[in-house]
N, C-alpha and C positions, 0 to 999 in steps of 0.2 A: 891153288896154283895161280901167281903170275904172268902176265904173259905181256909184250909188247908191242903184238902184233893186231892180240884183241882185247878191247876195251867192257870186257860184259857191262860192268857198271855206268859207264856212261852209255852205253845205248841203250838201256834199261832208263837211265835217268833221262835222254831225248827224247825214247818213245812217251814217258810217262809227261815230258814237256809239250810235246806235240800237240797228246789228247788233252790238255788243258788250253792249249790255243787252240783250237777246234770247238771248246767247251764255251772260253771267252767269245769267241769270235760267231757262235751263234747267241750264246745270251745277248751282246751287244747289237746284234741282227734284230733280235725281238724286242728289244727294248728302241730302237731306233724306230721298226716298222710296228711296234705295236702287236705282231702275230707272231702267235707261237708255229702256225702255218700260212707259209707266208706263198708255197709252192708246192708241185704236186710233188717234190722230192720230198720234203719237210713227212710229208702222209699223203698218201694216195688217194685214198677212200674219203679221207674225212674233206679234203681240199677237191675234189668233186663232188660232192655233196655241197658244199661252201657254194662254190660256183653256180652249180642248178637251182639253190635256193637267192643268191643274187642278182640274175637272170630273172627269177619270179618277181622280184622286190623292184626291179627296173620295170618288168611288166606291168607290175600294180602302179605303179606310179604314173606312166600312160594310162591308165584305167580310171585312175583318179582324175588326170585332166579331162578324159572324154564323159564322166559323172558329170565335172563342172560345167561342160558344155551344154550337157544332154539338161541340167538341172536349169540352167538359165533358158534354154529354149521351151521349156514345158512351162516356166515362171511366167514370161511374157505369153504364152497362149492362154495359162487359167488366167491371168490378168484381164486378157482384152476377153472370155467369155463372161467374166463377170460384169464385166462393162456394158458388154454385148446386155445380161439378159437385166443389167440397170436400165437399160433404153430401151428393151424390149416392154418393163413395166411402165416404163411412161408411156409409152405406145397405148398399151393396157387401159392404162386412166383415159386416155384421150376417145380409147373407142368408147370405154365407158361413158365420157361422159356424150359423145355422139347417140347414145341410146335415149337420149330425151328428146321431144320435135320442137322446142323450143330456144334451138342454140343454133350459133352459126355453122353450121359445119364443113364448109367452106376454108373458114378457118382453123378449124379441128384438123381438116387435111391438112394443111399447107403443115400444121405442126406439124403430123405425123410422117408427110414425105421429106420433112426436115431431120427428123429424127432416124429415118431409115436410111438417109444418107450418111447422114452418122458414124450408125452401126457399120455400112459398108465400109466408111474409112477407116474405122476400127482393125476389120476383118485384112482392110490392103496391108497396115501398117502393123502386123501383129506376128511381126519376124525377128528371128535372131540371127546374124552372121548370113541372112539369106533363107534363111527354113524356118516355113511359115506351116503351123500346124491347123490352120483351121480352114483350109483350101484342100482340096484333094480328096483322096481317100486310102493314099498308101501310107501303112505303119513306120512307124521311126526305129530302127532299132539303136541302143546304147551299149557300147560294150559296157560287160558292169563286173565282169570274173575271168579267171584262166584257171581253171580244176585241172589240176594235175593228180591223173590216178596212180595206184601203187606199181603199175608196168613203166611209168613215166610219159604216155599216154597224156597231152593236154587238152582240153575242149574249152572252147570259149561258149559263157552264156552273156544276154542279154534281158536288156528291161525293154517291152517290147511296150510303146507309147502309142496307142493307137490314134491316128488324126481325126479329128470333128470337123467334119466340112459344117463352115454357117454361113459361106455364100447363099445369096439368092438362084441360083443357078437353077435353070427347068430342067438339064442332063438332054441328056439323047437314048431316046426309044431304038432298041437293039432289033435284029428279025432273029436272031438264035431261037432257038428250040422253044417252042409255043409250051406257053402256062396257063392257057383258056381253062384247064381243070381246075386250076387253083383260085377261078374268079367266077361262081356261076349265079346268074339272073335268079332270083328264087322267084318258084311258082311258074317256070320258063316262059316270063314276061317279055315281050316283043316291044311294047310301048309303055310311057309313062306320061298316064292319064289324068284329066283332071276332076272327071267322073267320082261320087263318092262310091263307098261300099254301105250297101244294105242289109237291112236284115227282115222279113216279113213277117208277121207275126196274124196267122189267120183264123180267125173266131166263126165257127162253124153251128149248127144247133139249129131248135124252132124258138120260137116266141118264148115260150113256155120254161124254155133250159136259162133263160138271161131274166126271169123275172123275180127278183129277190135273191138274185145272187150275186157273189163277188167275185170280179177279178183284179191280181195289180199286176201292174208292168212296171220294172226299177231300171232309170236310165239317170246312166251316170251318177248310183249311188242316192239316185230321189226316187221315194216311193209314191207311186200314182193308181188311187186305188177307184173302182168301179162298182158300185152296186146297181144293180137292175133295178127296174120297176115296173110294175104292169105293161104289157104291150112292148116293152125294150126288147129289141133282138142282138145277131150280130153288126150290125149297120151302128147302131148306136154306141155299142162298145169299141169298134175301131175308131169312131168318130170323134168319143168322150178321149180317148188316149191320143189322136192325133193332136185335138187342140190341146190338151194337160202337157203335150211334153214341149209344142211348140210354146207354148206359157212361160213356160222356165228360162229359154231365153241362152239353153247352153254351148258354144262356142262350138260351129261346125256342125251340130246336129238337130235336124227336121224331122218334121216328122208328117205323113200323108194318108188318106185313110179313100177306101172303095170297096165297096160292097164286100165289107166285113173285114175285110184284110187292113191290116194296121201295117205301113211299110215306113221305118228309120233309116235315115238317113246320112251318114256320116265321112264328113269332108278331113278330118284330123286331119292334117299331113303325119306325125310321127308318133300319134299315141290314140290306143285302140278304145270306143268308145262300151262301155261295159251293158250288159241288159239282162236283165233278169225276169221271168215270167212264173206265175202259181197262177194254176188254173180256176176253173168254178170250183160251187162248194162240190162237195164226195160226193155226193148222189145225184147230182145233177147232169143229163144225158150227154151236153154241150161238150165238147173237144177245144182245145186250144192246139191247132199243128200252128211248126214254124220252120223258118229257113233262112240260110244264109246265102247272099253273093259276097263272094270274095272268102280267102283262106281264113281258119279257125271253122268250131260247131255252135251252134247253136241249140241247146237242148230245151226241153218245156221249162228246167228251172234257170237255168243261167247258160249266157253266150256272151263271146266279144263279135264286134264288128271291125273287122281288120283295119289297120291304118291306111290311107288312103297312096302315101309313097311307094315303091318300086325299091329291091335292095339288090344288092350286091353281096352275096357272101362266098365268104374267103375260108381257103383251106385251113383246118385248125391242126392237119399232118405236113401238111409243105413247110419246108424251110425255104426260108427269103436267103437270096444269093447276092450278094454286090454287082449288081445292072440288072435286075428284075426288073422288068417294066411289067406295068399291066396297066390298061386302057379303058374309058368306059365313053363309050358313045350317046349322044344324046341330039337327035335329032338330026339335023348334019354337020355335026361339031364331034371330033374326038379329042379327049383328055387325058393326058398322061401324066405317071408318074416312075421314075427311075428309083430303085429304092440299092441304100449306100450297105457298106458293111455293118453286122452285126442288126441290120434291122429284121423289123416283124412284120408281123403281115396287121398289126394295131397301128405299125409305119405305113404301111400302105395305104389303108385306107386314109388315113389322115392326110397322105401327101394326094389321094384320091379327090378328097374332099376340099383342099385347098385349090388344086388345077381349077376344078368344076364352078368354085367360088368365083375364083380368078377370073373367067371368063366372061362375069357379069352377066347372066344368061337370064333373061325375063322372065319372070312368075319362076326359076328355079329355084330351089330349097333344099339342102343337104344336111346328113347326120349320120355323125356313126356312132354305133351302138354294138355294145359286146353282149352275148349271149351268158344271164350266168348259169347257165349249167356247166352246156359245153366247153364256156369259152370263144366261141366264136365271134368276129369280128364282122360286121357287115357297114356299108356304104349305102344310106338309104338316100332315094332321090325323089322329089317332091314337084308336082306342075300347078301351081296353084289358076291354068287357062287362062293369064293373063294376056298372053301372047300366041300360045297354041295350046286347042282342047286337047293334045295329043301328038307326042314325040316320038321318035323312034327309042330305041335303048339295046344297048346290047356293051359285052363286054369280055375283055380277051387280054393276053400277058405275052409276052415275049421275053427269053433273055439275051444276053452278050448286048446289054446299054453300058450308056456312061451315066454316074448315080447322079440325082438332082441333088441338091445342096440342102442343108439340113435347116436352111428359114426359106425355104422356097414356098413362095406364096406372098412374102414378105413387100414386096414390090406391088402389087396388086391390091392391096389392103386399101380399100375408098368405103369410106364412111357418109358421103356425101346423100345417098339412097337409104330407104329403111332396111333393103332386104342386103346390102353391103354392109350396115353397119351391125347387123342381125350376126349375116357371115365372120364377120372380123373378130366377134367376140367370142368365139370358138378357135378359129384359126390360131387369133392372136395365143391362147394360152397351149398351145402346139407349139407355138414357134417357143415361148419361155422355156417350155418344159426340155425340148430339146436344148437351148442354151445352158441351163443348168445341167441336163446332163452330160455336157459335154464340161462344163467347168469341175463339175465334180471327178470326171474323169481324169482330166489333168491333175487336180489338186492330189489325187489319189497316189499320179505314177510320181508327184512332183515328192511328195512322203516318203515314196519305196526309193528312189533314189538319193532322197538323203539320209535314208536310214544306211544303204549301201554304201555310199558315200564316207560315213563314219567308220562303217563297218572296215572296208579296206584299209583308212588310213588307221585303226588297228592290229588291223591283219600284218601292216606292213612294220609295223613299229615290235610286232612280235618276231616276225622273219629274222629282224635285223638283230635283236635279242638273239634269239635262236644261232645264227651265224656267227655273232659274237661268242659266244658261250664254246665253240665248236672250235676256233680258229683265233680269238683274242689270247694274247700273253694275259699271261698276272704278273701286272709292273711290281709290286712287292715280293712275290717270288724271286721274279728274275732279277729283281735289285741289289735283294740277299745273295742269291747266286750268284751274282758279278764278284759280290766282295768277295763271298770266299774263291772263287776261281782266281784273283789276283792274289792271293795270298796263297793259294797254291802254286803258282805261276812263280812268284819271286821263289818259294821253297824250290820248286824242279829248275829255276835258274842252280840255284845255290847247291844242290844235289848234281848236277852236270857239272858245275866249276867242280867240287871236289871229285866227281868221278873223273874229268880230265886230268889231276895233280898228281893222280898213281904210278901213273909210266916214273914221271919225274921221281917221285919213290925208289920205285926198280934200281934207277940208275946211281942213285946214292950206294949201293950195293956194290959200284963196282970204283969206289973212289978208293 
């Protein structure tokens, strides 16, 4: 049926025009902007998701500049440590060669406070944009991630750069909560003396027990032996062994004889002098008893004679905190040392041992020495009564300081004297050690951050990938799709023109 009033065919043919201009009219949307989702109408889901992952891709890109940042600020710190522990080895050479008495050293100084100025300008100028890592003792952090978990939940991490103080700095001694446990006098010594340690060796018997027979006494690894003779007692055997060991001529160690008793004598400052004893023959009546003054035994066949210094030993359970101070008194001088983050108590003592140096303290003499069973770390201190037969000593910790600086001692370094240029050659390879480990430190985080570094900027390069894939047209698609949408377009023109000519039809009908 016809009708005039309704046109089925042409509005069949409009609608079907319509949804091809709808059709065109986003193909050419997507091919102008590129996105097949261009809006959260286009797809809901997928154009948030676009979004949240764009959002991250902006984030990492902030991340990547503050890498750049974090990586040039860590460059110039391992730079100037390296520098640092270049100058620190000439230093080295210079004390070395101060260890001969036939140089000026005078002018060995003058180098060497030439050279430590140096390093401190080093240490002032070894900043980036302002932040100086080798001052202080607070961590750097780096943004370096933004982790987003699967709730959408994000957490930021960091490369946490820790600072190397290599200032000369002495810090400041805290009164917090006392650490006297973690520093105790061994032997619960009161003073440090310049008295040696002994050892007695007493040869008892009649005439009869010492005539044709043998005794040796081994000191310091020389054996010194004794045969009797007719009428020989003990008188004669402590006498024969006192001058046999005074004979030898061995550094710190005498030896004295009285009415039988053989008494050794031993000055060492840090190394204990060994003695060994084998009695008469087996069947002869005569005894050899023996004794010791000062720590260690002495038995009939072998004993030490303790070293003549005073120690300090340190807890091998305590952890070192960032402002541990601990103290050691000598005479009426007290010497401290503030100890920074990450140190040990083989930090302590060393920073121990540099104050005590520093001081320049007459006839004093220092060494530290680690235990190797335990491990333990000690601070040995030596009077050789240059100045006083006899010092006080004593020694105590405190925490809540400000940490000293990690060449501290560095200023103080005078080679001019034997027993400064003694000190310096110990000190000096503390201070190295800690420069290297602070360059290496740096070198370390300066790695992790450019491995991060890379890492992001493919992290990011994937995102963008990913985003694309999600929300990018296919220009070849939608190219092909334009053309046939036009070519159906002009068809639904030409389908509406004939759907309009039908009325005109009808009316032919009534001519």
């Amino acid at each position: 049926m016809s009708s005039i009033l309704t046109n089925t065919s042409a509005m069949v043919a409009l609608q079907t025009l319509r949804g091809l201009n709808t059709s065109m009219a986003k193909t050419q949307d997507e091919i102008s902007t590129g996105k097949t989702v261009g809006s959260a109408k286009d797809n809901a889901s997928v154009w948030a998701i676009s979004k949240v992952m764009e959002a991250d891709v902006k984030g990492f890109k902030g991340i990547s500049d503050s890498l750049g940042l974090g990586e040039s600020t860590v460059a110039v710190a391992r730079q100037a440590s390296e520098t640092i522990t270049d100058l620190l080895t000439d230093i080295k050479g210079k004390v070395v060669a101060a260890q001969e008495q036939n140089v000026d050293r005078e002018k060995i100084q003058a180098d060497i406070d030439a050279l430590t100025g140096q390093i401190k300008s080093v240490v002032g100028a070894a900043q980036f944009n302002g932040l100086n890592l080798l001052k202080g003792t607070d961590d750097m952090n780096i943004l370096s991630s933004l982790d987003r978990a699967g709730d959408g939940t994000v957490t930021a991490s960091n490369i946490t750069v820790a600072r190397q103080d290599l200032t000369t700095d002495s810090g400041v001694y805290g009164s917090g909560t006392s650490l006297a446990a973690n520093s105790v006098v061994a032997n619960s010594a009161t003073a440090v003396a310049s008295a040696g340690n002994t050892a007695v060796i007493t040869f008892n018997g009649t005439a009869a027990d010492y005539s044709a027979s043998a005794a040796v006494v081994t000191v310091g690894g020389v054996d010194l032996n004794f045969t009797g003779t007719t009428g020989d007692t003990e008188v004669e055997a402590a006498a024969f062994f006192s001058g046999a060991i005074n004979a030898l001529g061995l550094e710190g160690v005498t030896a004295s004889a009285a009415s039988g008793a053989l008494t050794i004598t031993s000055t060492l400052a840090f190394d204990e002098a060994t003695v060994s004893v084998s009695g008469l023959t087996a069947n002869a009546a005569g005894s050899v008893i023996t004794s010791l003054n000062g720590t260690g035994s002495l038995s009939l066949t072998t004993g030490d004679i303790a070293n003549r210094a005073e120690q300090i030993d340190f807890s091998t359970a305590a952890a070192v905190a960032e402002g541990d101070g601990y103290k050691v008194t000598i005479g009426t001088g007290s010497y401290n040392y503030v100890a920074g983050k990450y140190e040990t108590m083989e930090d302590v003592a060393k920073g121990l041992k540099a104050a005590v140096d520093s001081a320049g303290l007459g006839g004093i003499s220092t060494k530290v020495t680690q235990d190797a069973t335990s491990g333990q770390w000690s601070l040995m201190v030596d009077n050789d009564g240059s100045n006083s037969a006899s010092l006080s000593f004593s020694a105590t910790g405190n925490a809540g300081g400000e940490a000293s600086g990690g060449l501290f001692g560095l200023d103080s370094i005078d080679v001019t004297t034997n027993a400064g240029a003694n000190a310096a050659l110990d000190n000096v390879e503390t201070l190295i050690a800690n420069s290297i480990d602070a360059a290496a430190s740096f070198g370390s985080a300066q790695g992790r951050i450019e491995i991060q570094s890379d890492f992001i900027g493919k992290l990011t390069d994937a995102l963008k990938t990913g985003i694309g894939t999600l929300v990018d047209a296919d220009m070849e698609e939608a190219s092909a799709r334009l053309q046939a949408l036009q070519v159906q377009q002009q068809l639904g023109i030409q389908s509406l023109s004939i759907a309009n000519q039908a009325p005109q039809n009808i009316l032919a009908l009534f001519r």
